[in-house]
N, C-alpha and C positions, 0 to 999 in steps of 0.2 A: 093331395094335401100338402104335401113337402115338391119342390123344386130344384134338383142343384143348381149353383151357380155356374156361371163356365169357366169353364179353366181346371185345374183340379179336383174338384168338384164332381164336374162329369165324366172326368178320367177316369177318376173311382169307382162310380157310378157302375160304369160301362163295362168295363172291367169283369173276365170272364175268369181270372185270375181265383185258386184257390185261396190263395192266402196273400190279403192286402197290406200295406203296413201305409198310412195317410201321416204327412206331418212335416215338421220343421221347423215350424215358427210359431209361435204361439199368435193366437188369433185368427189363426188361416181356415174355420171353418169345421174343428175337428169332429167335435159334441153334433153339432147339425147334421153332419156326412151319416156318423153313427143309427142318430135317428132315421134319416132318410132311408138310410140304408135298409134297416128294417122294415121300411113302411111300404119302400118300393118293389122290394126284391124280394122279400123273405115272407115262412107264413107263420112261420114259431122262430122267436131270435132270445136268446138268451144274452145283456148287456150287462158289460163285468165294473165295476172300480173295487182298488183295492178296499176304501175303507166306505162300507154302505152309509158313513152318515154323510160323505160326499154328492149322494145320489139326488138330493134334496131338489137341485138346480136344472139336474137332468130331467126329472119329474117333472117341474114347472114348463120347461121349455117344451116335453112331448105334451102336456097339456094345452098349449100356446096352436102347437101343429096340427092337435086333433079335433081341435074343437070339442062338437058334439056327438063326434063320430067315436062309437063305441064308448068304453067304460075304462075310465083309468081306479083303482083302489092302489092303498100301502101298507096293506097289512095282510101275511106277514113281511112283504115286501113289494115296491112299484109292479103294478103287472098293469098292461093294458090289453081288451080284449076287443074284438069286434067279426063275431061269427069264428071261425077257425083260424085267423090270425091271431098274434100275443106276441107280443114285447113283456119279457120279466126282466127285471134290473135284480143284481146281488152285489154282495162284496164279499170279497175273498182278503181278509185280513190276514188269516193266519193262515201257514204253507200247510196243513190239513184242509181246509177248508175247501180246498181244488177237491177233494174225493168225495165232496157233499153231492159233487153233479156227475161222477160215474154214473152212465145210467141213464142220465135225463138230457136226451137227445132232442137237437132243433137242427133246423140247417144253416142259423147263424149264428156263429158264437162271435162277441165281439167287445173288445178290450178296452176301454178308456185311460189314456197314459200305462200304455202298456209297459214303461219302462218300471213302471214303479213293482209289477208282479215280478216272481222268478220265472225261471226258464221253466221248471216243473211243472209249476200252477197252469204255464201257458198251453204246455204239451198236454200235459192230463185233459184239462177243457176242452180245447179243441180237437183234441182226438174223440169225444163224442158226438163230433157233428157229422148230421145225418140226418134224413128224410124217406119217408118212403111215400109221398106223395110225388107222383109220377110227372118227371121234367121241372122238380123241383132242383133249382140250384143248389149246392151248397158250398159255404165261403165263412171263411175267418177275419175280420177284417178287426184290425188293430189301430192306435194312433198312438202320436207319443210325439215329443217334444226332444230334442239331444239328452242322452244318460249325460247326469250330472255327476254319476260314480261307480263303481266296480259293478254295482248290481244290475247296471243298466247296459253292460257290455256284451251281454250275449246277443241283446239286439244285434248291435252292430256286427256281430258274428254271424246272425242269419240272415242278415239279409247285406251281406260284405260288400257283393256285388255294387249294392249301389251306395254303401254308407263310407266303406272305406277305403280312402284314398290313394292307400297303395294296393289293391287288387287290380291282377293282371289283367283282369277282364271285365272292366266297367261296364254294369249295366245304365240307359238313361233311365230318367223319369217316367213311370208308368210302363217300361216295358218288360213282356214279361220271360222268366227265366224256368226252369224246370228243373228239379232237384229230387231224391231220394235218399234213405238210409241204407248205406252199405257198408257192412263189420261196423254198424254202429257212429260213424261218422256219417253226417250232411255233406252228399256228394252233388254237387252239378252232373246234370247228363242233357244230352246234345237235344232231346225234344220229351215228348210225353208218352213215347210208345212203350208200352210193355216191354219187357225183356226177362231173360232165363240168366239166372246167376247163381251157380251151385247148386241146380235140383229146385227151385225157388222162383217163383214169378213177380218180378217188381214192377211197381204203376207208380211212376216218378209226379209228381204232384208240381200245380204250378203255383207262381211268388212274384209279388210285386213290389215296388217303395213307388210313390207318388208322393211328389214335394210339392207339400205348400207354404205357402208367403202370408204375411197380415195382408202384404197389399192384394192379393188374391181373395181376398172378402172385403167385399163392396160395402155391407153392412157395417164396416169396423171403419 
């Protein structure tokens, strides 16, 4: 039903990466990756904007993608079904709102201009992603545009590596890095194997940023 583009696109796509962060430029494809994303990879996806009467465009366009294929309804919000797959759309307006989906696990959670959520909202959500459908993947995959202000700087906090320009250890485009919580700080660690740290077993999780361009969408 859906196709990516090349170039970034299929980066994303491909991409085996826990936790994706797509963007740059406005126009480079972000809204379609989203949908895709869901269509190709996933079998339950939960898709976030902050304010749900946002969702209106996003609705239109997976009706665009799906045709006839399955059942889209909006009430009491976007869901699309077909057999045991579902795409649900929300908005999380208010910082309580994140604790509506404790509980209600998919194996994609996924953010539209994720700069506009807090760091809370973003942790809570996708800490319930999960599957117990066997060799199901499961991935966080976010987009955003450059934070335009304070609230949009934790971005650039998590994913440093590739956003900001004095870290001592650049990561490129699309490649991916491994990370964990230790004493509560976002540590980098060297790969993704288990490790023992005070009586305690860590499973360092992986992260990506994949930069897009307008001119990377053919469409535009």
């Amino acid at each position: 039903m859906w196709t990516p583009q090349p170039g970034p696109q299929t980066t994303a796509i491909e991409s085996e990466a826990d936790e994706i962060l797509f963007g740059g430029e406005a126009g480079g494809g972000k809204t379609d990756l989203l949908l895709g994303f869901a269509l190709m990879k996933h079998t339950r996806s939960h898709i976030f904007r902050r304010d749900a009467g946002q969702l209106g465009e996003m609705t239109d366009r997976l009706r665009e993608i799906v045709g006839d294929v399955g059942r889209v309804t909006e009430s009491p919000r976007p869901l699309w079904r077909d057999g045991e797959r579902r795409i649900e759309m929300a908005g999380l307006l208010n910082e309580a709102d994140a604790l509506k989906f404790q509980g209600r696990a998919s194996d994609l959670k996924a953010f539209d201009e994720v700069t506009q959520f807090s760091r809370t909202q973003y942790l809570i959500v996708s800490g319930w992603g999960r599957s117990a459908k066997e060799g199901q993947r499961v991935q966080t995959l976010a987009t955003c545009n450059p934070p335009i202000d304070e609230d949009g700087l934790w971005i650039v906090e998590r994913w440093a590596a590739w956003l900001d320009p004095n870290h001592p250890n650049p990561a490129a485009s699309g490649e991916v890095r491994w990370f964990a919580n230790i004493g509560g700080a976002d540590t980098e660690c060297e790969d993704g194997e288990p490790f023992e740290l005070d009586g305690e077993t860590i499973h360092p999780s992986s992260r990506t940023f994949v930069r897009s361009h307008l001119s990377d969408n053919a469409y535009l």
